[in-house]
N, CA, C and O of each residue as an XYZ file, in Angstrom:
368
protein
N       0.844     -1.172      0.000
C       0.000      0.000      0.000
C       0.890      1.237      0.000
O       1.821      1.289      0.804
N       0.634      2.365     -0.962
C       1.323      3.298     -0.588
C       0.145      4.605     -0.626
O      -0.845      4.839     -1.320
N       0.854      5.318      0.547
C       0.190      6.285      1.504
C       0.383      7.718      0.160
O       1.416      8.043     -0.426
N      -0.424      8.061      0.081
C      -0.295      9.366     -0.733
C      -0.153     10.791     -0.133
O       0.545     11.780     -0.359
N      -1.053     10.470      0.662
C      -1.203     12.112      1.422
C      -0.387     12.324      2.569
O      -0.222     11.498      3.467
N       0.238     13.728      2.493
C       0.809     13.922      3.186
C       1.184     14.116      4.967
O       2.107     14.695      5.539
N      -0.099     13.277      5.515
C       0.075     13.436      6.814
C      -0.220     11.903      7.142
O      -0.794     11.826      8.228
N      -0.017     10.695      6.566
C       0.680      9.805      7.425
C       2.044      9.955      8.375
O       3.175     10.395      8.170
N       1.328      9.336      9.571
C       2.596      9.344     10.665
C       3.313      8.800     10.210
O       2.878      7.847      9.562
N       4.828      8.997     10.219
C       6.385      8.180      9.566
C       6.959      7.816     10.827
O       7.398      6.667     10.879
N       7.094      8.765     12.207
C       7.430      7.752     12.936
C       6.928      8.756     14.184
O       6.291      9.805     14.081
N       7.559      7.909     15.732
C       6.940      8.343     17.029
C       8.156      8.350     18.114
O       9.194      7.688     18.098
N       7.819      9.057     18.813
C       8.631      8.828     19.976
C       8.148      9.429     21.720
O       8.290     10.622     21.985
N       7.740      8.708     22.493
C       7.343      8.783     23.113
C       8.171      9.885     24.630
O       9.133      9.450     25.262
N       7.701     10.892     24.844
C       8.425     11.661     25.575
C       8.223     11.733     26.963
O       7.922     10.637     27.436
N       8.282     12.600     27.734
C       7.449     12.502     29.629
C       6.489     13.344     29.671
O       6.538     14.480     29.199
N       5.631     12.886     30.193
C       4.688     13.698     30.399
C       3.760     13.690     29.918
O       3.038     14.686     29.962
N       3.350     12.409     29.171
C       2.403     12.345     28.160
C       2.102     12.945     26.684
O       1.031     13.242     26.155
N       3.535     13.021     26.178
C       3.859     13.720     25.242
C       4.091     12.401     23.920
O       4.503     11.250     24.057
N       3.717     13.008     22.884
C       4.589     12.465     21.871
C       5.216     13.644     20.415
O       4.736     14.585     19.782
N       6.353     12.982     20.430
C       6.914     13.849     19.056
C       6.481     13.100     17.810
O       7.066     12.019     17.861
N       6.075     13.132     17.213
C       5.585     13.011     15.797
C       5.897     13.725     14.532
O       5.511     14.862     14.258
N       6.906     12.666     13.505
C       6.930     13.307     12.306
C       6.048     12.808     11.154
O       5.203     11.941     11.374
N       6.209     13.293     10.016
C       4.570     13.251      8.858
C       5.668     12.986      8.082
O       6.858     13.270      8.214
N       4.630     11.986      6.687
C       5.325     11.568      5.906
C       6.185     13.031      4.820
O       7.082     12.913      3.984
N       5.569     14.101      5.214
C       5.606     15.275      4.045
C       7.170     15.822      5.128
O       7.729     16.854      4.759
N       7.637     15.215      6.147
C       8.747     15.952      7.232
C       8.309     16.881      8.294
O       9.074     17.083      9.238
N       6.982     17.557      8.233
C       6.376     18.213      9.489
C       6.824     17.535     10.780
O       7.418     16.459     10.865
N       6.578     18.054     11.418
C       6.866     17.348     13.039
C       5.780     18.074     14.020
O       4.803     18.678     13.576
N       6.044     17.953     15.270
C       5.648     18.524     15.962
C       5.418     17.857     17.676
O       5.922     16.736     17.748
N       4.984     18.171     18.577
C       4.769     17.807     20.093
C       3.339     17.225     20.461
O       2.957     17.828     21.465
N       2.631     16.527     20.153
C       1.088     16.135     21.214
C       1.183     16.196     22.123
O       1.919     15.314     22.567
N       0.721     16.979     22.972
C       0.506     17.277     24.265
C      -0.860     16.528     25.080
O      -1.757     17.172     25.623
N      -0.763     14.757     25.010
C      -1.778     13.898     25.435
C      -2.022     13.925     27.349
O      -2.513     12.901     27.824
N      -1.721     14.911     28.181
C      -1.550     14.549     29.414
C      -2.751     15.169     29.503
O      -3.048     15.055     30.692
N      -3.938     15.974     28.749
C      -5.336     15.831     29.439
C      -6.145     15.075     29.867
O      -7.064     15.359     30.635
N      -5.737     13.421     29.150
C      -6.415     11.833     29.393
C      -6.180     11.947     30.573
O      -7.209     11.544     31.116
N      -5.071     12.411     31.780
C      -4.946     12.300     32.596
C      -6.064     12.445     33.689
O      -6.442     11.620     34.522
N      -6.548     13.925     33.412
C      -7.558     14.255     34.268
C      -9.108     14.165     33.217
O      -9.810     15.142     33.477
N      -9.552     13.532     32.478
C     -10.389     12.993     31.338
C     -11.526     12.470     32.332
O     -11.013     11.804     33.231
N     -12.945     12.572     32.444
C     -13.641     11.733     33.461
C     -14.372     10.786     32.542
O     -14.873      9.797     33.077
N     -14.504     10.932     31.291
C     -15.536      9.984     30.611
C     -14.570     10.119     29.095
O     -14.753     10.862     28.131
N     -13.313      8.903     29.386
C     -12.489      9.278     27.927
C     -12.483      7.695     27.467
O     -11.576      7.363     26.703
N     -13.362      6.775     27.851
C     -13.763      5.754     26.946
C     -12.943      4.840     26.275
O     -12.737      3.979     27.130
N     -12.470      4.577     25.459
C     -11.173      3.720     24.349
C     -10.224      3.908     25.230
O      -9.699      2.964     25.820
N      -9.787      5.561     25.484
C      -8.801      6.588     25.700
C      -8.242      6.407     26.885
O      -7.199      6.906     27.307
N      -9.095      5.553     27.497
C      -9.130      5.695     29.508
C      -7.608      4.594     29.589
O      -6.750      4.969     30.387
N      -7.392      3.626     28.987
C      -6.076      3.222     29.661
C      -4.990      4.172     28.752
O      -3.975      3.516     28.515
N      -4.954      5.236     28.311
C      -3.519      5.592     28.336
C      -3.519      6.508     29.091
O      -2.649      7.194     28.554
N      -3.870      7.126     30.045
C      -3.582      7.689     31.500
C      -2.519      6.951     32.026
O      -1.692      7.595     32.672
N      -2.317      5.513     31.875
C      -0.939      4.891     32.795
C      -0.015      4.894     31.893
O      -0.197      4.357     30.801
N       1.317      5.613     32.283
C       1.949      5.673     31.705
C       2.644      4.568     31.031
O       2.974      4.445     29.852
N       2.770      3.915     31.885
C       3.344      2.118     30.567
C       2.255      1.957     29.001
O       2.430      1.919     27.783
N       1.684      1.928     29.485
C       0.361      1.359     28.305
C       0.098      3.007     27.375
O      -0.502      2.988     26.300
N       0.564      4.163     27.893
C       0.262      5.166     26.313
C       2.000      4.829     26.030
O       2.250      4.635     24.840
N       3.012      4.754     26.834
C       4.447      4.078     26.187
C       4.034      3.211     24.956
O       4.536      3.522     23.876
N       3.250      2.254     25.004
C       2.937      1.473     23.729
C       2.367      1.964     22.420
O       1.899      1.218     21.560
N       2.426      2.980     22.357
C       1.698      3.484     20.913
C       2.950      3.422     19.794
O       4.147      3.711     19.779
N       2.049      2.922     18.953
C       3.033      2.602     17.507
C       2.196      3.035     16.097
O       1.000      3.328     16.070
N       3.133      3.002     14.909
C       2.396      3.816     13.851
C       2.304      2.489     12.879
O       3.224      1.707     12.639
N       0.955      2.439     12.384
C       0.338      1.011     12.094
C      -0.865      1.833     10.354
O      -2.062      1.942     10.088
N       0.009      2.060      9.912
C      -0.251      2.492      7.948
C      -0.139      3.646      8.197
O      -0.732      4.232      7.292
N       0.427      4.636      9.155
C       0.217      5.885      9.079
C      -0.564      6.323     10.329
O      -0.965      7.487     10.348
N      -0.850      5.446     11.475
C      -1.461      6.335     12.220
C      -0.941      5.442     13.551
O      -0.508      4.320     13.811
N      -1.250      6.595     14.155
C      -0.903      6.308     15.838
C      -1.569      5.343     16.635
O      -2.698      5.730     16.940
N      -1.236      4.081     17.140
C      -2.301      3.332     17.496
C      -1.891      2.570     18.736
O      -0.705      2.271     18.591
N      -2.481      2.001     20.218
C      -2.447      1.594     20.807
C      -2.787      0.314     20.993
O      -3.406      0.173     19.938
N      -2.877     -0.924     21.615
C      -2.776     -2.088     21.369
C      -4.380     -2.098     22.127
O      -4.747     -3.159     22.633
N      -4.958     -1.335     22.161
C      -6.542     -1.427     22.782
C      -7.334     -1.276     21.970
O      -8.550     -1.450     22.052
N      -6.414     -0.769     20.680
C      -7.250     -0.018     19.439
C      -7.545      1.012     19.366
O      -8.330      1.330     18.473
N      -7.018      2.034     20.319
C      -7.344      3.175     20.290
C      -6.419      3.959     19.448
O      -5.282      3.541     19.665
N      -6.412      5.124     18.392
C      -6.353      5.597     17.980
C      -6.204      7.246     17.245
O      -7.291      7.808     17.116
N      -5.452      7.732     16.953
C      -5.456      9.123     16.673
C      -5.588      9.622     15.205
O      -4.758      9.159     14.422
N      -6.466     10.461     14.735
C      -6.549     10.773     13.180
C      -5.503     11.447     12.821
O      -5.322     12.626     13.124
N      -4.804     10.819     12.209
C      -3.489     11.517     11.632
C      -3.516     12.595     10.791
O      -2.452     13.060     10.383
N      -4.836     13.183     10.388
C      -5.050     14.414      9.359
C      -5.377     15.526     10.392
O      -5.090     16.717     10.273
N      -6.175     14.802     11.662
C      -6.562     15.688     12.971
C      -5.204     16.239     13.075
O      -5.044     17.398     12.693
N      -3.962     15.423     13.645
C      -2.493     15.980     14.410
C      -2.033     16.556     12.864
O      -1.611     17.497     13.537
N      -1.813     16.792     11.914
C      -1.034     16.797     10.633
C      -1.695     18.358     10.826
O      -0.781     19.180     10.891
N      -3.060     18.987     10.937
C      -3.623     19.772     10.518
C      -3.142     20.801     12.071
O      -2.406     21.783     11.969
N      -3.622     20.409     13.182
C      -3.429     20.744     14.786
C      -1.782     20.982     14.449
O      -1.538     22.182     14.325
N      -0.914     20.338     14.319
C       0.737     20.411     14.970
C       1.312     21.561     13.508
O       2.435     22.062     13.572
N       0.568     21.788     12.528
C       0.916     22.770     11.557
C       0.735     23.759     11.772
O       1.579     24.519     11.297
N      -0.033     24.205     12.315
C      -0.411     25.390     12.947
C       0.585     25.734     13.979
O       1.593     26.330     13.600
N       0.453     25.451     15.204
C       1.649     25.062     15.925
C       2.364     23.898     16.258
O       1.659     22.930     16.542
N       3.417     23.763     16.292
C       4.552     23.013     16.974
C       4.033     22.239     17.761
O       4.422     21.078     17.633
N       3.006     22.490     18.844
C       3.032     21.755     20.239
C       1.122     21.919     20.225
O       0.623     23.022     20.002
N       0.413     20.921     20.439
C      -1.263     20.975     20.828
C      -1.121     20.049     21.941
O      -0.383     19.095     22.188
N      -2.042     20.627     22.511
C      -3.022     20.244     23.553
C      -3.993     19.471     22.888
O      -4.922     20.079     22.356
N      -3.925     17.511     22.780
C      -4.951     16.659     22.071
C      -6.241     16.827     23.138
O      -6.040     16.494     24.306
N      -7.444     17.294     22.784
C      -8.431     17.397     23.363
C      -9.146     16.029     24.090
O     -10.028     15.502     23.411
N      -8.823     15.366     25.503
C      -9.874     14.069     25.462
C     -11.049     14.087     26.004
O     -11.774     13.094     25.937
């Protein structure tokens, strides 16, 4: 399969704080700022990556960010959010 558009995730790296750095297949980059799951009261799929071991597990699976629960991030959502700025606050 090849990915055309330019905001498949190319790769990840998991930072402190509930962070991830993320670059796009087009070279964008940028910071997710995921530590609102933290305090999240009704975040559903979303609810086990509050512990930090288990959001450690996110990997990029055709282009997108994905957790072994199945949970998931729209990679056109962060591509569009981290272009604007550098660093978002992912809403949970």
């Amino acid at each position: 399969m090849i990915l055309a558009a330019p905001w498949p995730v190319q790769a990840v790296s998991v930072l402190p704080g509930h962070r991830l750095a993320v670059t796009f297949r087009d070279g964008s980059n940028g910071i997710a700022d995921c530590s609102a799951i933290k305090n999240a009261t009704d975040a559903g799929i979303f609810a086990p990556l509050a512990d930090e071991a288990f959001f450690a597990q996110v990997s990029v699976e055709l282009g997108v960010l994905t957790w072994p629960n199945g949970a998931d991030l729209d990679p056109a959502w962060l591509h569009e959010n981290l272009a604007a700025a550098k660093t978002w606050s992912v809403p949970f």
